[in-house]
N, C-alpha and C positions, 0 to 999 in steps of 0.2 A: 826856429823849430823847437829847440830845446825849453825855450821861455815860453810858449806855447804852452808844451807837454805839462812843464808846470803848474801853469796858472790850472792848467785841468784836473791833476793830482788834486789840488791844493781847493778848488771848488767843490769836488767828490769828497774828499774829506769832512770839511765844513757842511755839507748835506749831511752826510751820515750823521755828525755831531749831532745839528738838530734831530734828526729825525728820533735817534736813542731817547734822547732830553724828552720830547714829545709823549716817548711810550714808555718812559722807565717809570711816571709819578701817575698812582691809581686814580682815577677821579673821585672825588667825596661821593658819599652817598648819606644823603640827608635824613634825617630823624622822621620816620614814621611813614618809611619807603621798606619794598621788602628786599633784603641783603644777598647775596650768592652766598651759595653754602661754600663756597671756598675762597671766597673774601674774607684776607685776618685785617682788614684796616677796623678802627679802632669804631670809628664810626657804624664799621659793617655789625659790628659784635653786638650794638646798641639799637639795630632799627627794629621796629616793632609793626604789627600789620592790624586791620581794626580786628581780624578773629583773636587776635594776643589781647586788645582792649577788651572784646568781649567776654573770652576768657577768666580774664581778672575780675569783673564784675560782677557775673557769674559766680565764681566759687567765692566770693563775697557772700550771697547770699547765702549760697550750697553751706559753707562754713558756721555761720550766726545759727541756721538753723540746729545744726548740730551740739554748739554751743548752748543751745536753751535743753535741748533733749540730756544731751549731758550732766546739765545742772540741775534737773530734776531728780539724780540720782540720789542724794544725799537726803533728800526730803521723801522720798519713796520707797523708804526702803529697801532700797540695793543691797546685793550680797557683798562680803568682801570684795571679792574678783573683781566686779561691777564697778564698783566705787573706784579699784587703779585702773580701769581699762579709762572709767571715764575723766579722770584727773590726768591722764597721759594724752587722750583727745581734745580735751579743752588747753592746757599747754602748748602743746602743736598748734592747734589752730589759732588761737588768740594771735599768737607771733606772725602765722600765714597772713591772719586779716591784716596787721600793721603793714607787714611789708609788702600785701597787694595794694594799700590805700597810700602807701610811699613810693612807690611805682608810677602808679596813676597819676600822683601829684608831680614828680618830676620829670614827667612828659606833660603836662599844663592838662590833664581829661582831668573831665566829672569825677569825682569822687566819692561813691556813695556809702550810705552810711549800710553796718550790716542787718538787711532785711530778713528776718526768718522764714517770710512768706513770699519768697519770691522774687526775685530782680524788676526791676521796673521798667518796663516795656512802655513806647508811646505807641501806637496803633488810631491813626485817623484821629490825629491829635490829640487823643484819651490817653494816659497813662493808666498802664496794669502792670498787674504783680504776676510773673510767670514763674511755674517750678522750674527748676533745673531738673536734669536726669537724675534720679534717685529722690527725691526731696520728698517731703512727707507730704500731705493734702490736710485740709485744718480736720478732717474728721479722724485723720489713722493721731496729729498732735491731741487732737482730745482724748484717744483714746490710751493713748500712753501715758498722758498725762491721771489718767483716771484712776491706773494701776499702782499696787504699791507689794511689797513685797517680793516673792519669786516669780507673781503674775508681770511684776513690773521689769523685772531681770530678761521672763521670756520676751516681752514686748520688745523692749532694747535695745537688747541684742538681734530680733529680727528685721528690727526698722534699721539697726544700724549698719545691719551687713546691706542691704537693701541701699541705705543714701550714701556708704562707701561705693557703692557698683555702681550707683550714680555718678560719683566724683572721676574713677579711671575711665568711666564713657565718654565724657568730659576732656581726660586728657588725652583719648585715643581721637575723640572726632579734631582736637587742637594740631595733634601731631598730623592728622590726615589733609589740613588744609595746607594748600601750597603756600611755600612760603612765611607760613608761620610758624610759630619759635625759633624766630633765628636768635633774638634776643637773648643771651647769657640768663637774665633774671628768670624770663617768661622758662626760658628751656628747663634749667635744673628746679624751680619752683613744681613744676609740672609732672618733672623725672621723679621728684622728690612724692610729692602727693600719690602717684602711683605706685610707688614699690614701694611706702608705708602703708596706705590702706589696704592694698594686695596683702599685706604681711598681716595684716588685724584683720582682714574679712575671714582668713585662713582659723586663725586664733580663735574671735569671736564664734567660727562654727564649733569650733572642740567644745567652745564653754556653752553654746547653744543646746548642744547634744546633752552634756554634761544636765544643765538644766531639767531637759524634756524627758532623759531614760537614764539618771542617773552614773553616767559614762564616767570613767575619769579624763581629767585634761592634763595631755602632755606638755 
């Protein structure tokens, strides 16, 4: 009886062992799957979902454009103000494009080059060039481009408060899809883009004003 009792100890044991072994090691979760938000496995930290590829492509574009508007500054005569606002915008962003297109590349997606006009869409096997939220349309670019002086300062500053509130629409529709930004890159890239441009759309209206009734900017 006692040798019995044993062997039944000693069975129960040996189950429980396994069963712990079983549920102590988390499963992988593979690259370009969407992660729990309370998954810290290393792999969790890294998956990405297609609205995160889209994302990135996206303000790809959203960016380049801004970049051209930018660098029109210097040749149009911009005011002081004008010329750091837009030297501080082309800086940021130039870096954002690199490290959306070393993203993209280190997950093996398309890598597109930056379009100013648009992200490229295929629709019934055509490609087209779509705006992003905020993005300029080639007539407000011509028209900016046309300007030069304080005309060109109001312009600006009003297209660029306009395709900054494009960009955080951008990161609020990212943040709203399930699932996406779990990714560490995609997340603070995103975090990052919105509480900078929120802080220059704020800015750009002082100097806006400043511009149109003479204000001063604090």
């Amino acid at each position: 009886m006692t040798s019995v009792l044993l062997l039944v100890l000693v069975a129960a044991c040996a189950s429980g062992t396994r069963a712990e072994s079983q549920t102590s090691a988390p499963a992988p979760i593979a690259s370009g799957t969407r992660a729990s938000a309370t998954d810290t496995s290393v792999d969790a930290q890294h998956a990405y979902t297609a609205a995160d590829i889209h994302f990135m492509d996206g303000m790809i574009s959203h960016h380049a454009q801004a970049l051209v508007m930018a660098g029109w500054a210097a040749s149009h005569g911009a005011s002081p103000s004008v010329l750091t606002l837009t030297a501080r915008i082309t800086n940021a962003q130039q870096d954002e494009i690199t490290g959306m297109q070393k993203w993209l590349r280190d997950r093996h997606q398309p890598v597109p080059e930056p379009n100013p006009h648009g992200m490229m869409m295929k629709m019934d096997g055509v490609e087209h060039e779509m705006l992003m939220p905020g993005m300029l349309t080639e007539s407000q670019l011509k028209q900016l481009d046309a300007a030069r002086g304080k005309e060109f300062d109001q312009l600006f500053l009003t297209f660029m408060i306009q395709h900054h509130q494009g960009a955080v629409t951008m990161v609020k529709d990212l943040f709203g899809t399930y699932g996406a930004a779990q990714d560490i890159t995609v997340f603070k890239l995103a975090s990052d883009i919105s509480a900078d441009q929120t802080t220059e759309i704020e800015r750009m209206q002082k100097m806006l004003a400043s511009v149109i009734f003479g204000a001063t900017v604090q």
